[in-house]
N, C-alpha and C positions, 0 to 999 in steps of 0.2 A: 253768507259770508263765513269765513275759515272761522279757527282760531287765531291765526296769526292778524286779521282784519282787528276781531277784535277787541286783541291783545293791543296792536295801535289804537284804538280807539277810546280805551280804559284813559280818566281823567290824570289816573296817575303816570300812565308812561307818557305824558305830553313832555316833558323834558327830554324822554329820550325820542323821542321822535322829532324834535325840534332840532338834537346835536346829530342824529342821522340823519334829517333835510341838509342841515348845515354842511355835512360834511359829505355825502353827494354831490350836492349842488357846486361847492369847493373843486373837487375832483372835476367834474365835468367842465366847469371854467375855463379851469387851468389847462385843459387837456385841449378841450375845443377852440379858446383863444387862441393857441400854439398852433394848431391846426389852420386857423383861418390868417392867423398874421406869416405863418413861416412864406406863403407862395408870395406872399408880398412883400418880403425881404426886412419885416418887422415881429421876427419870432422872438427879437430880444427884451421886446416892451414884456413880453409873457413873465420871461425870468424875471426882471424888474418889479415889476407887479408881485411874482413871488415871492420876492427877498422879501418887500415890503410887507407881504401877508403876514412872513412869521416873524416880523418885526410888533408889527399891529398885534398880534395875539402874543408874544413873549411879553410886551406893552401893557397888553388888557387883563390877561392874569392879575402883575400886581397891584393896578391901579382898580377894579372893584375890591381886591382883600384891604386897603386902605383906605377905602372909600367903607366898606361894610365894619372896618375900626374904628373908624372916625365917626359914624353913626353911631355904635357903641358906646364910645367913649362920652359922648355927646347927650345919652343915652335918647338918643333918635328912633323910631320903630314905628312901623306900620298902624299900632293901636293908640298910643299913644300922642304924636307927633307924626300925623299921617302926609301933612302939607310940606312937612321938613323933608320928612324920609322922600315922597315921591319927586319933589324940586331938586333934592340932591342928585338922586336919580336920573330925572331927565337933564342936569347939569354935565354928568359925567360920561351919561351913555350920547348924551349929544356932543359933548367934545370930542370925543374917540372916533363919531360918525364921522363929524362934521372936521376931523383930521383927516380922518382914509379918504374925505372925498377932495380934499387938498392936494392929497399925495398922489392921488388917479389924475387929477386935471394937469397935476404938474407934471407927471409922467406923461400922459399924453401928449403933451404941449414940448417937451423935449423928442420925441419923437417922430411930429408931423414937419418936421424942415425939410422942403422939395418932394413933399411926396403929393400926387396927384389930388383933384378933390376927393375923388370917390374912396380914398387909402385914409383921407385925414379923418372922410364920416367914420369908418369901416372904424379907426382907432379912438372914435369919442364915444362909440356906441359899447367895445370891449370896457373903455375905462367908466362908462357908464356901468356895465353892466357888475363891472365889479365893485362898485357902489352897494349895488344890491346881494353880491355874496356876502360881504361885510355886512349890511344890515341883518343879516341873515344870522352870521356871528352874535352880532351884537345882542339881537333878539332873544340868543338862547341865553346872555344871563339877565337882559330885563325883557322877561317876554308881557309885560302890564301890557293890556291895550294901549293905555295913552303912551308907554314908550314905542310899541310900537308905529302907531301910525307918526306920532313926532316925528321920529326918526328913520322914517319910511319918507316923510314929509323933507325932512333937513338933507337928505342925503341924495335928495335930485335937487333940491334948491341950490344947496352947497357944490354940487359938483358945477350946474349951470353957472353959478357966479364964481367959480376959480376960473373955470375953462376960458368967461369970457375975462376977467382982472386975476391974470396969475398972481402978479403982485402982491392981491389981498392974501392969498394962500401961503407964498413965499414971509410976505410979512407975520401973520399970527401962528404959522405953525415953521419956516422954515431953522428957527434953532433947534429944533427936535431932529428936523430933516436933516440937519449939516453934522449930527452924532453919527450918522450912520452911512 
């Protein structure tokens, strides 16, 4: 193995190699979703999807620096107040999930009116998949195990139950959706 091998593989560059999965895997999405929906006369769900991306991330910036003051101030910490700190945690990085997969099933679901069967699988499988770019996001600032698999967990659960009751999606997270 190189140096570069590794260089990834030192305990300490796990954070960066988690914001460079993230952000690979981002690119590639984006790029190949557009590629797969344009022949289908649905390249617009892609942009849709993207506005919403850097909506979700301009979002999650300040909601963990508020969430890691609130801990603070609270004086919450891993050594301390270990139950506090990681319930906070999977409170916030689960809301934030468990909205992008709201905001995927409801895009989907504005999207598949008159389109074939095989067009409607083709677009629950993109807005699935972007389920899992956002997990991905999400991971790189609670990368714990338990947030991970939670949130690996919440984020096919969640899309499965918007996709089939928009409604529940529209209801808990659409005033956030109607700001934008």
């Amino acid at each position: 193995m190189g140096e570069f091998g590794k260089w990834l593989l030192h305990d300490d560059q796990k954070e960066v190699f988690d914001a460079l999965f993230a952000s690979v895997l981002t690119i590639l999405f984006f790029g190949l979703s557009a590629l797969v929906l344009w022949p289908l006369g649905r390249a617009s769900m892609t942009f849709h999807l993207l506005k919403g991306y850097w909506v979700f991330c301009i979002v999650m910036c300040p909601t963990v620096v508020v969430t890691v003051r609130l801990q603070r101030m609270f004086r919450v910490d891993i050594d301390s107040h270990f139950d506090a700190y990681v319930i906070s945690g999977l409170v916030v990085s689960g809301f934030l999930q468990a909205g992008w997969s709201a905001f995927a099933a409801l895009a989907v679901h504005s999207f598949v009116a008159g389109a074939p069967l095989w067009v409607v699988v083709v677009l629950y499988v993109v807005g699935f998949l972007s389920c899992y770019v956002v997990f991905a996001i999400v991971s790189m600032v609670y990368a714990g195990s338990i947030y991970r698999q939670t949130n690996l967990l919440l984020a096919v659960a969640s899309f499965i139950i918007f996709s089939v009751w928009p409604a529940g999606g529209r209801a808990i997270y659409g005033w956030f959706f109607n700001l934008f």
